[in-house]
C-alpha positions as CSV (number, residue, x, y, z in Angstrom):
1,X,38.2,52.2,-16.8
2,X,36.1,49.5,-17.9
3,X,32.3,49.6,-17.0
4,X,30.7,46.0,-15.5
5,X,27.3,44.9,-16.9
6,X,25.3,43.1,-15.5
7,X,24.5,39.5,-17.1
8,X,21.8,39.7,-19.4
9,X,19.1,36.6,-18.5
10,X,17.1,35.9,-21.8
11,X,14.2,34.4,-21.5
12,X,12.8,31.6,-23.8
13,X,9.5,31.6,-25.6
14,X,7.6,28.5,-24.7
15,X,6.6,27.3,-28.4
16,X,4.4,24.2,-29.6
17,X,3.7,21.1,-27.5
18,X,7.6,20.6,-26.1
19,X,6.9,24.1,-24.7
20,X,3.5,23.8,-23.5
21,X,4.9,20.6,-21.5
22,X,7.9,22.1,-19.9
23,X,5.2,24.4,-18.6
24,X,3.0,22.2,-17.5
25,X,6.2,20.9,-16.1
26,X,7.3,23.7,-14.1
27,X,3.4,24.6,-12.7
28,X,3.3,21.4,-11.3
29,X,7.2,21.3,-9.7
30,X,6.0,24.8,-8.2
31,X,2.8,23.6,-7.2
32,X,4.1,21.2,-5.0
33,X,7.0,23.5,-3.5
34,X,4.2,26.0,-2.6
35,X,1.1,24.7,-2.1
36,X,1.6,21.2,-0.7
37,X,4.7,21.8,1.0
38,X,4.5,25.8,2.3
39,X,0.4,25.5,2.0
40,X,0.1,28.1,0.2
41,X,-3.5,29.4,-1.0
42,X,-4.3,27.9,-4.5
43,X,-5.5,30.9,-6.2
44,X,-2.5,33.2,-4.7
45,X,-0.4,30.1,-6.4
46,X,-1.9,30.2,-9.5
47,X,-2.1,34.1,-9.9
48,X,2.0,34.1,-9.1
49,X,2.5,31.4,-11.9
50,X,0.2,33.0,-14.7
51,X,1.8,36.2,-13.8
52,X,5.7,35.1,-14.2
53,X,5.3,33.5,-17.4
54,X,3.7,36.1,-19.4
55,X,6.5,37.7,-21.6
56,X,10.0,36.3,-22.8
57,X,12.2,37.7,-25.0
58,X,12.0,36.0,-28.0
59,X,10.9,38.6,-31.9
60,X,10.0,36.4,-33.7
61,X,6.0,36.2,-34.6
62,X,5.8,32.8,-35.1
63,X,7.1,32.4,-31.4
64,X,5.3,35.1,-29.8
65,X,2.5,33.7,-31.1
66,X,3.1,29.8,-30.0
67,X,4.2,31.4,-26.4
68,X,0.8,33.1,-26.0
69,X,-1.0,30.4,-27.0
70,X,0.7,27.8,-24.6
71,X,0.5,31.2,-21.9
72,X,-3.3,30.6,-22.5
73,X,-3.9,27.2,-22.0
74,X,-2.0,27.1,-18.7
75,X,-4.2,30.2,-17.7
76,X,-7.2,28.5,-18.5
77,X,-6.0,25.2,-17.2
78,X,-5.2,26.7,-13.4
79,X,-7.7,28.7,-13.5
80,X,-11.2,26.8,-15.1
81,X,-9.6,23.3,-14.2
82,X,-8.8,23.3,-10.6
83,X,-10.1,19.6,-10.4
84,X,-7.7,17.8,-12.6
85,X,-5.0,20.5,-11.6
86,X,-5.4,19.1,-7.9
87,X,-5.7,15.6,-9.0
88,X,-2.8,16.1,-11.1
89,X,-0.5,18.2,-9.6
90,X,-0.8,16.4,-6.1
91,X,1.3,13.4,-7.6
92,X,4.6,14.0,-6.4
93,X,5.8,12.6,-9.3
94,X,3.6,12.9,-12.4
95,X,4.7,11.9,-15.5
96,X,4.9,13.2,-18.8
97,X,2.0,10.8,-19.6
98,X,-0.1,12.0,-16.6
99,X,0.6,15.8,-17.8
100,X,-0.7,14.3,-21.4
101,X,-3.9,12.8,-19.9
102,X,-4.5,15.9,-18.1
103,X,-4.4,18.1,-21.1
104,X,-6.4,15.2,-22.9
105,X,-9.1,16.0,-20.6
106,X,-8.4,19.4,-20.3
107,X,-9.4,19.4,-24.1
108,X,-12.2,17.3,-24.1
109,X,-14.3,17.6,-20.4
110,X,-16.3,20.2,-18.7
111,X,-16.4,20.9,-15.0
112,X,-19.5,19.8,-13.9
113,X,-21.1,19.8,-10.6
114,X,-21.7,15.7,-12.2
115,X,-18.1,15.4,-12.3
116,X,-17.9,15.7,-8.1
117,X,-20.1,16.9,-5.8
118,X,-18.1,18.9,-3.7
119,X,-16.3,20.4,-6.6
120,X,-18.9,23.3,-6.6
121,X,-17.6,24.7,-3.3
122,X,-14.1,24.2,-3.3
123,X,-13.3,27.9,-4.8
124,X,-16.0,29.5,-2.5
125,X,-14.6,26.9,0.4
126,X,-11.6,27.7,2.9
127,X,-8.6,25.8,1.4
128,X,-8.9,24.8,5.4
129,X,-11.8,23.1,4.9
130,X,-12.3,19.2,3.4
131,X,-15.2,20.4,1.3
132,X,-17.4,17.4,2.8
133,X,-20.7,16.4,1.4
134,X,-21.6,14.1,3.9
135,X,-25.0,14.1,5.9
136,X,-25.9,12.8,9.2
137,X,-26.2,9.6,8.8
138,X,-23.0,9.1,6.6
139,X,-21.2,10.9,9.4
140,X,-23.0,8.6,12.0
141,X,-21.9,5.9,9.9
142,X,-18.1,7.1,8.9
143,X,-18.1,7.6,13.2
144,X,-18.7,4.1,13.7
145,X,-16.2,2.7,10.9
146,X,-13.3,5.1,12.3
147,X,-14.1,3.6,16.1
148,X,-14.7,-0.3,14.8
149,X,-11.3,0.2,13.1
150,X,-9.3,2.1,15.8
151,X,-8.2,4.9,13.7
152,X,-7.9,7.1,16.4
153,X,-7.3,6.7,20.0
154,X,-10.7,8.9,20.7
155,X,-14.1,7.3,20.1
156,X,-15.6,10.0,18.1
157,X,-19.4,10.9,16.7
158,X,-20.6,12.2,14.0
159,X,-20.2,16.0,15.4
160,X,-16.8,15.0,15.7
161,X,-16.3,13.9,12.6
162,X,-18.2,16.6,11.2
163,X,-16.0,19.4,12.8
164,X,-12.9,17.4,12.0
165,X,-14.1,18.0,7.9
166,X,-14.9,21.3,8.2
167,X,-11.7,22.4,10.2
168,X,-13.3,23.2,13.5
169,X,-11.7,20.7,16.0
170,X,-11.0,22.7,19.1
171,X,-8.6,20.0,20.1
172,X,-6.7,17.3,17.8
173,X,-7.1,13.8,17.4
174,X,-4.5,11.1,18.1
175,X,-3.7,8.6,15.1
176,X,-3.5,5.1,16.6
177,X,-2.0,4.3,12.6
178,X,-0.9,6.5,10.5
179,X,-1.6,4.2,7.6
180,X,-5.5,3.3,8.7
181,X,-5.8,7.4,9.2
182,X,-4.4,7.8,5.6
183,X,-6.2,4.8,3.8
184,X,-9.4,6.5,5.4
185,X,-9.0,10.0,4.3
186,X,-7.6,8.5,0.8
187,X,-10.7,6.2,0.4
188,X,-13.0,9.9,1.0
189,X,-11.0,10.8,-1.8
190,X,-11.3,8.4,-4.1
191,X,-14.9,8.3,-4.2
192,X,-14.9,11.9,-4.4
193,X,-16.7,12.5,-0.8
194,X,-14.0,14.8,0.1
195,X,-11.2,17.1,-1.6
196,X,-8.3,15.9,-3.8
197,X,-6.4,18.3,-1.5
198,X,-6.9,16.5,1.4
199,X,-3.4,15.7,2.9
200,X,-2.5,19.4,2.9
201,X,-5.6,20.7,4.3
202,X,-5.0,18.3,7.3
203,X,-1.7,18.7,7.5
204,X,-2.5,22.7,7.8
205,X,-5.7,22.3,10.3
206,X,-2.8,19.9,12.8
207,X,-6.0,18.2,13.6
208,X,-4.7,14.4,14.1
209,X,-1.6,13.6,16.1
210,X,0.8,11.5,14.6
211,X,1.5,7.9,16.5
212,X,4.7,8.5,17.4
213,X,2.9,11.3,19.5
214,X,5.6,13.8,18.6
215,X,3.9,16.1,16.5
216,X,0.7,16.7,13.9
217,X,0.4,14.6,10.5
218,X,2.1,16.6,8.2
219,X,1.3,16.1,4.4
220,X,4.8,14.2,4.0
221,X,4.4,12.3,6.6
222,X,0.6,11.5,4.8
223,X,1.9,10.5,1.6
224,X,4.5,8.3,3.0
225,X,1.6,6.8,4.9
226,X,-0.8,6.5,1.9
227,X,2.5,4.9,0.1
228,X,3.8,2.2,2.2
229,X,0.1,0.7,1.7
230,X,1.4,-1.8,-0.6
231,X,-0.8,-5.0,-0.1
232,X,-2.5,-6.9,-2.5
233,X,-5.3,-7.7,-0.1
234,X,-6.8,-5.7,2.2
235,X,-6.4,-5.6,6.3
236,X,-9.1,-6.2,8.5
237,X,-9.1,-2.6,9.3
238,X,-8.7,-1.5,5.6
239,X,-11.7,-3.6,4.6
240,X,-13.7,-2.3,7.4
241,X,-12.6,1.4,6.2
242,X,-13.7,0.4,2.6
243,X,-16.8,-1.5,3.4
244,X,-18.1,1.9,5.4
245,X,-17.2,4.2,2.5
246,X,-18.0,2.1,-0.4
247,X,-21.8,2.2,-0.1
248,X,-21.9,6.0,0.5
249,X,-19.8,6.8,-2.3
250,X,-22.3,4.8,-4.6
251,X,-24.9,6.4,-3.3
252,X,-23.7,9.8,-4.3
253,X,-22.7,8.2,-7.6
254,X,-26.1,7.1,-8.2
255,X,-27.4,10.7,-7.1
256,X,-25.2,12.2,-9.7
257,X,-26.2,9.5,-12.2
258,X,-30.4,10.9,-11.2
259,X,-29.0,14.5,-11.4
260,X,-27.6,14.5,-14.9
């Protein structure tokens, strides 16, 4: 009687800078399977990659030893790097040249608490949590900018904006436009007032009501928001957004600028 086997699966050693991409590759296709679209914890996300790309079955020294190395970096990378990692990784569809600028700075930056000012407290922070570094008066301020633009159908405060940041709404907003909600949080973003991470944290708090008033903003339904903002020239809303956030993210800038 003939005996079945069971199909060997050989893995390959990822070797030199082909290797090291289709690795970079595959962190950031799971990255965005897990963490974006199941929300799952970062560290839990990078732990599971580090730890299922350890060994391969290759003999060879020469590719043991290119297959550690690239096993390195990419431990490193997730690990000491979680800024450009979130910047990176939360492009749906990042490039082989953004994956190349990433390692470029990956090899020639340091994380620095000059780099963003919330960085510091993203690891220690709830991945809940927008990692704000807003005071009273920018609150006050960012209140006023959401209400003159209509972002949501509340008139909020600064407390409410404040809870809304640090994931403690008792009770969710309602999105008068999804767009003017995501050009908001995005312009945060961009001047580095809040997370990278931003459309998944809301989309996991269900803090704003989409307009359609059928459900929570999820972070698809964010991105496709944030994307369809196509214009050349600004809305009346978007520049009243923009002329609210502008200031405060150059006054952080300058802070930094003192700091260094």
């Amino acid at each position: 009687m003939e005996r079945l086997t069971q199909p060997v699966h050989l893995t390959a050693a990822k070797c030199g800078d082909s290797g090291l991409l289709e690795m970079l590759r595959e962190a950031h296709d799971l990255y965005q399977v897990e963490v974006v679209n199941q929300g799952k914890l970062y560290q839990r996300y990078a732990d599971d990659f580090v730890y299922s790309h350890e060994f391969h079955d290759a003999v060879d020294a020469r590719s043991k030893n290119e297959h550690q190395k690239n096993y390195r970096i990419i431990d490193s990378l997730l690990t000491n790097r979680r800024d450009l990692v979130e910047y990176y990784f939360n492009k749906i569809d990042a490039s082989d040249g953004d994956l190349k600028e990433m390692l470029h700075l990956f090899n020639t930056t340091q994380p620095s608490s000059n780099t963003f000012v919330a960085r510091k407290r993203v690891r220690e922070a709830s991945d809940f949590n927008l990692c704000s570094c807003l005071d009273n008066d920018d609150l006050d301020n960012l209140a006023h900018c959401c209400n003159e633009a209509q972002i949501f159908r509340e008139v909020i405060n600064a407390s409410d904006l404040l809870s809304l940041l640090d994931g403690r709404m008792t009770m969710p907003l309602h999105s008068r436009n999804n767009r003017l909600v995501a050009f908001f949080f995005d312009q945060l973003s961009l001047y580095n007032l809040i997370i990278r991470n931003w459309q998944n944290v809301i989309a996991h708090q269900r803090c704003i009501v989409s307009s359609t008033g059928k459900d929570t903003l999820t972070q698809k339904s964010l991105s496709s928001a944030l994307y369809s903002i196509v214009d050349l020239e600004m809305s009346a809303q978007e520049k009243i957004i923009d002329d609210a956030v502008r200031p405060i993210g150059q006054k952080y800038q300058r802070k930094r600028n003192t700091d260094k």
